[in-house]
N, C-alpha and C positions, 0 to 999 in steps of 0.2 A: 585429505590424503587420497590417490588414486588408489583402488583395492587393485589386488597384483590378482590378474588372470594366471595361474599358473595351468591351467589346461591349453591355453591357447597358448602361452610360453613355449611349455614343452612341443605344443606341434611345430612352431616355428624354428625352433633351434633345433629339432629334425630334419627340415625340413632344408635349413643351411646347412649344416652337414652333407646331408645326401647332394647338395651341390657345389660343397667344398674338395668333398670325396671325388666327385665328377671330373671338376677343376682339377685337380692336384692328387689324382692316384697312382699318375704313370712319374709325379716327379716323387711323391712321399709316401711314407708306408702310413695303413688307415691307423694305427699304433700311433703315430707321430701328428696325423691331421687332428683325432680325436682328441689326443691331450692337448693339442695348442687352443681347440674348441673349451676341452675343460680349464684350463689356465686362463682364458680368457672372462670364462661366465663365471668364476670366480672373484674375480676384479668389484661385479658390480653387487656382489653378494651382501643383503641389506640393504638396496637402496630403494624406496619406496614405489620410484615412479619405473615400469616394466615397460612402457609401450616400445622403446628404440633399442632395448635390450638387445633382441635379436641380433636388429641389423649391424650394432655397433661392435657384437660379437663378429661376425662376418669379415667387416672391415678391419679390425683388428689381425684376427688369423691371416687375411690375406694378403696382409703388409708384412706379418712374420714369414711366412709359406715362403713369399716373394725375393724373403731378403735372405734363406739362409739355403744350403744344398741338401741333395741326401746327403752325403755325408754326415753331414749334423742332427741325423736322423734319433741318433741314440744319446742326445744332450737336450739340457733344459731349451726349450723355445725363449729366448730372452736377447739383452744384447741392443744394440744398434741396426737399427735397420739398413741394408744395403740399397744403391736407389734399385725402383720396381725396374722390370726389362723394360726394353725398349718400347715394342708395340703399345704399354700401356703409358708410358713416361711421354712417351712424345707430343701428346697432347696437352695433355698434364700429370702431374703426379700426384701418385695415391694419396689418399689421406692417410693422416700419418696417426699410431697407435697409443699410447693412455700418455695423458699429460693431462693436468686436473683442467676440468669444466674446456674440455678440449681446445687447450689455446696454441693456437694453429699461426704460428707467424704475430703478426699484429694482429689476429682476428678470433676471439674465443668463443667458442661456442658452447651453450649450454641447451644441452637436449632434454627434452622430456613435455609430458603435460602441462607441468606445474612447475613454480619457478625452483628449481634445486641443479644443486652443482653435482654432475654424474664424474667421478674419479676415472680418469681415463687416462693415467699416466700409466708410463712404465716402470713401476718402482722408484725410490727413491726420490730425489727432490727434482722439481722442471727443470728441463734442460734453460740452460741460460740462452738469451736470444743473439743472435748472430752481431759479428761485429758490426756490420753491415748496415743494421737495420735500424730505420729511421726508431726516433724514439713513440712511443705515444703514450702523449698525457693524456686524453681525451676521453676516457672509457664512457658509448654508447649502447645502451641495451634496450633490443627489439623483440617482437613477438613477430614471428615468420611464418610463412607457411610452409610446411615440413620439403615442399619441391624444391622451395631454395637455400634449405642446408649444406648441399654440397657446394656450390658455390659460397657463400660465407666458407666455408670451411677449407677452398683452398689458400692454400701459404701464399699465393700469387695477389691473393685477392686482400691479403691480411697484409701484405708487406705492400701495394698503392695506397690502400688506407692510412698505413703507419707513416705515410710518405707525407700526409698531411695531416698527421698530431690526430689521427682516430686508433681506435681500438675498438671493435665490435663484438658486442657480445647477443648472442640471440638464444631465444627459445622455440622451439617448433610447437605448431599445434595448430588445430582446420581453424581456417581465414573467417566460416562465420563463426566459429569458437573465440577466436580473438577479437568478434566485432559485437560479441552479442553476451558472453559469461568470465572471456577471461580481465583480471584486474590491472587494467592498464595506467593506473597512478604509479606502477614502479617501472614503467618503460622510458625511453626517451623517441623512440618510433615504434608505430604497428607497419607490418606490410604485408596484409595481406594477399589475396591471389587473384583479387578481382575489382573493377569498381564500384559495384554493389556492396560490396561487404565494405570495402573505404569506404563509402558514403552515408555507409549507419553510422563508422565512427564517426566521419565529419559533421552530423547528425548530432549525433548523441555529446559530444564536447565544443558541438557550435565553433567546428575549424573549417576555416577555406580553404589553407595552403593545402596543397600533395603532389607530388610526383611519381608520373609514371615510366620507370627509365627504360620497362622491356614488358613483352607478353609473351602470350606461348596458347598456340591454339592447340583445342581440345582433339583429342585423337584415341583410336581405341588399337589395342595392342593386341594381338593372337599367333596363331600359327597357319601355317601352309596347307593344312588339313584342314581346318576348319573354315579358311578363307576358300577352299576350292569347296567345300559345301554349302557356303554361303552365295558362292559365285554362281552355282546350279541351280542358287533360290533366289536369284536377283537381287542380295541384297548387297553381293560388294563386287567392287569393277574392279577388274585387275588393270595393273597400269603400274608402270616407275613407280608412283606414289598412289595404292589403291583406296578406293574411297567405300562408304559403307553408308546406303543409302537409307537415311533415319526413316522415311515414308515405308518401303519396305519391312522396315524390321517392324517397326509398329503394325502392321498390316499381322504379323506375324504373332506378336504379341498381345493384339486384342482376343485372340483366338485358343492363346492357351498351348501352341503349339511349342510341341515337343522335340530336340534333339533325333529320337529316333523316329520321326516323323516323317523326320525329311526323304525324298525317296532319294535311291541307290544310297544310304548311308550306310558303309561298311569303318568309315573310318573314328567316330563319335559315334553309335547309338546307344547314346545314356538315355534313360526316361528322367529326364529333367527338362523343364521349360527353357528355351533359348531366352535368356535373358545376358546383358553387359551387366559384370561385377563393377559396382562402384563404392564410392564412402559413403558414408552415412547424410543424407541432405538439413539433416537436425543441424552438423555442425561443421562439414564438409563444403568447401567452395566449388570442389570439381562437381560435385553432386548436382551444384546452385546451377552451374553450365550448363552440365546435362539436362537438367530440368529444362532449361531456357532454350535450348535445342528442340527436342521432344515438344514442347505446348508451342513454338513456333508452327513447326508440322501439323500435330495435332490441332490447331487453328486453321487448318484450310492454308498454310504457309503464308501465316501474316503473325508479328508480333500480337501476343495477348495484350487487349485492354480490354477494362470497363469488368465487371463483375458478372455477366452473364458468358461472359468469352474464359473467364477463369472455372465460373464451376461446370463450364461443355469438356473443358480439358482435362480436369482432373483425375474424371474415373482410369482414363489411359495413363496417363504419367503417373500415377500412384502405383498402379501394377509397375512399372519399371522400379519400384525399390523396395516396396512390402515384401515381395515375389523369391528375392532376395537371402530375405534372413539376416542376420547378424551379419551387419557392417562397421567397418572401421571409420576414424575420425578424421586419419590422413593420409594421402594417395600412396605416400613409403609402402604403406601394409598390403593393401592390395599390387602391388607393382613386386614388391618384394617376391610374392607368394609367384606370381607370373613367371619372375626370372627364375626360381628354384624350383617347384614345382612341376610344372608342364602342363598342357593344357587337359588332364585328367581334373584339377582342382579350377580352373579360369580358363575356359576355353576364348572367353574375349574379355577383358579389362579396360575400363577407362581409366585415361592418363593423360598427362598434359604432355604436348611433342616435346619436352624442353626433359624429359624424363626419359626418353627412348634414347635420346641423342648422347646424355651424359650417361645412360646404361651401354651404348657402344661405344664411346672414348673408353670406358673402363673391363671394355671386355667381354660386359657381361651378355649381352645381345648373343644368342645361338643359332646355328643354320636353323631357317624352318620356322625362326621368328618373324612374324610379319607387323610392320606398323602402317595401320590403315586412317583417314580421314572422316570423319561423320559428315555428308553429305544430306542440310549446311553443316558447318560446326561455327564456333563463336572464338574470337578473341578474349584469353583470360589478361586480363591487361592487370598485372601488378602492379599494384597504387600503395606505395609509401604516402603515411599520414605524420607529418612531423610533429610529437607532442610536445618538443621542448628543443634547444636551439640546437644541440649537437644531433638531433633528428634530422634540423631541418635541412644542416650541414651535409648530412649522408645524403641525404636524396639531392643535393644540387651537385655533388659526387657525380653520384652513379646516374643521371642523367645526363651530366656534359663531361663528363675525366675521359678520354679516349682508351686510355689503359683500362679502364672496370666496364668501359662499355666493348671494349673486344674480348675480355674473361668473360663476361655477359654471353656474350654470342658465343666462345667456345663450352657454355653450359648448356648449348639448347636453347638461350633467348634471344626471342626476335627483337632488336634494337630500334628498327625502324630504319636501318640501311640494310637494304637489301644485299649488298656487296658481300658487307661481313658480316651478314648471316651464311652467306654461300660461300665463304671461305672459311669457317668455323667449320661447315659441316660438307666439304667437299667429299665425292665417293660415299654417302651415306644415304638412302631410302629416304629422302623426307622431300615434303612440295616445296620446290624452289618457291612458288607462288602461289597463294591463297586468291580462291575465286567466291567458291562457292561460303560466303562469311556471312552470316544474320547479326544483329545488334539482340543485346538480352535486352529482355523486357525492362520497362523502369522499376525504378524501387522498390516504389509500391508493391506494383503488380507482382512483383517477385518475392518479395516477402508475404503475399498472400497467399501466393501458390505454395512456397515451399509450409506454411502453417496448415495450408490443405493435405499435403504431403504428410504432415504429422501427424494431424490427425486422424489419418488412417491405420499410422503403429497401434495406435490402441484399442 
């Protein structure tokens, strides 16, 4: 059983609040936001696994908020959801609020660490599903990486699957967690977030097959204040799509240097070490990237091989996550804390671009938000490992269906067309074209760094 952080609970369901309240003060009274918050984290009351709590609070209230007026200010929050406005529907539509182990169209999802079904309906028994919709016999269950929940989890995405006799059911949790602790005899696919971490599974269950239908390059997320005092420290170039030069900040980092270091800093001077918030590298795949980024540079800008090139790197890439403190297991937590917080708590965050993009289709991106590129940074190339046939069905899916590969691309993933990448995210901040891209280390090499990496927690 996951033991329930409730200190860290409690800051994060403050923490959505204060940006619910932000959201939706001028349309609701804080009387009415607060109880649809308490009505909601009631829902999940007793249920063992907390990590998605939060968020799934969040998205609940914001699909009630959405759907009802002030007027209704002084009635139970409940009811039918009206659809979300315009700005946020035209992309896609919200996710939608408590229906058990969230079954979303043809496609169900089950959140948490551990395999358990979270009650996410709205009262009483599932809505029945649309006349419309194809049937699905088929029910496959994946282990995900927490990036690609939202997608599983829209209805668009649940009704082409249904179209071909699937039903999807998935669990979140970090891509080397599902390739290294969690028990994948009850899956039918793993898909992690990278090809390193598929290739321990293909490793460890002696499989060839997998597919890779989309990626999503590594990028780090801040604000306009802190990119214009990084700009005066050379380490990030302003530009349409501004980059953040990983040699410089390491330069920065070997040194210990601090926030209020920086000269003319009027706008951050924290006495805190400049360091990127990440996940945890124990069990985190963004973390794996990062890593793989950083000992590129940190090698004289050549891929690490051979075991004298891994332990020259390591004193430096270890400070990038001991330095740290208490990290989380999946990108959600840190990104979460980015969009609600401000950059008082994550003045810069890694993230995968396929995260910022689906955080502006649904609103959440605010003036002042900046999403920058690591200069290099790495393709995280999503690799579906199929462990039984209705696996291996999904991944011949979502690598050639035209229909899952354009909801693909309006989540933020790069397909490998270039076209409908750039029509997914027309008018939005992000590099039409990646240049500056390094290859991660192999296997090996990367699982020896990231065990060097460990062994400095202790």
């Amino acid at each position: 059983m996951v033991a329930v952080d409730t200190a860290r609970e409690e800051q994060a369901i403050r923490r959505v609040t204060d940006g619910l309240l932000d959201t939706y003060g001028e349309m609701h009274s804080v009387q009415h936001v607060e109880a649809a918050i308490a009505a909601a984290r009631s829902r999940f009351a007793g249920h063992p696994v907390r990590e998605f709590v939060p968020i799934l609070i969040e998205r609940i209230v914001r699909l009630e908020l959405d759907s009802v007026g002030e007027s209704d200010d002084e009635t139970t929050v409940s009811g039918t959801a009206a659809p979300a406005p315009a700005e946020t529907s035209a992309r896609r539509p919200p996710l939608p609020s408590r229906r058990d182990a969230l079954i979303l169209g043809g496609a169900a999802v089950v959140v948490g660490a551990v395999a358990v079904g979270v009650g996410v309906r709205r009262g009483g028994a599932p809505a029945p599903a649309a006349a419309s919709e194809a049937p699905a016999s088929n029910v496959v269950r994946g282990a995900v990486g927490s990036e690609k929940i939202p997608f599983f989890s829209d209805p668009r995405v649940g009704a082409a699957l249904a179209a071909h006799g699937l039903r999807v059911e998935v669990e979140a949790a970090g891509s080397r967690q599902i390739a290294t602790s969690l028990d994948l005899n009850a899956f039918d696919f793993a898909f992690p977030s990278s090809a390193p971490a598929a290739e321990r599974i293909l490793r460890a269950r002696n499989i060839t097959a997998k597919y890779t239908p989309f990626s999503s390059p590594m990028a780090i997320a801040t604000f306009q204040p802190i990119a214009d005092l990084l700009t005066r420290a050379n380490v990030v170039k302003p530009g349409p799509a501004p980059t953040f030069d990983i040699g410089r900040y390491l330069e920065l980092v070997r040194v210990n240097t601090e926030w209020a270091q920086l000269p003319d800093n009027t706008a951050y001077p924290v006495r805190k070490n400049i360091l990127v918030s990440t996940t945890d590298p124990r069990t985190s795949n963004s973390a794996a990237m990062y890593l793989s980024i950083a000992s590129f540079v940190a090698n004289d800008n050549a891929i690490v091989q051979g075991g004298a090139a891994e332990q020259s790197v390591l004193p430096t890439v270890s400070k990038l996550f001991v330095g740290q403190g208490y990290t989380e297991s999946t990108t959600e937590g840190p990104f979460q804390e980015y969009l609600t917080s401000g950059m008082g708590a994550t003045p810069l965050v890694l993230i995968y671009e396929a995260q910022f993009v689906e955080a502006i289709a649904r609103g959440q991106v605010k003036p002042g938000m900046v999403l920058t590129y690591p200069s290099p940074t790495v393709l995280s190339k999503h690799t579906l490992v199929p462990l039984r046939a209705g696996g291996d069905q999904l991944g011949r899916l979502l690598t050639g269906d035209p229909a899952l590969r354009r909801l693909a691309a309006e989540h933020g993933f790069r397909t490998g067309d270039a076209a409908e990448f750039a029509t997914a995210t027309k008018g939005m901040p992000v590099a039409a074209d990646l240049i500056d891209v390094v290859e991660t280390p192999t296997y090996d090499t990367l699982e020896h760094l990231l065990d060097g990496v460990s062994r400095t927690y202790n």
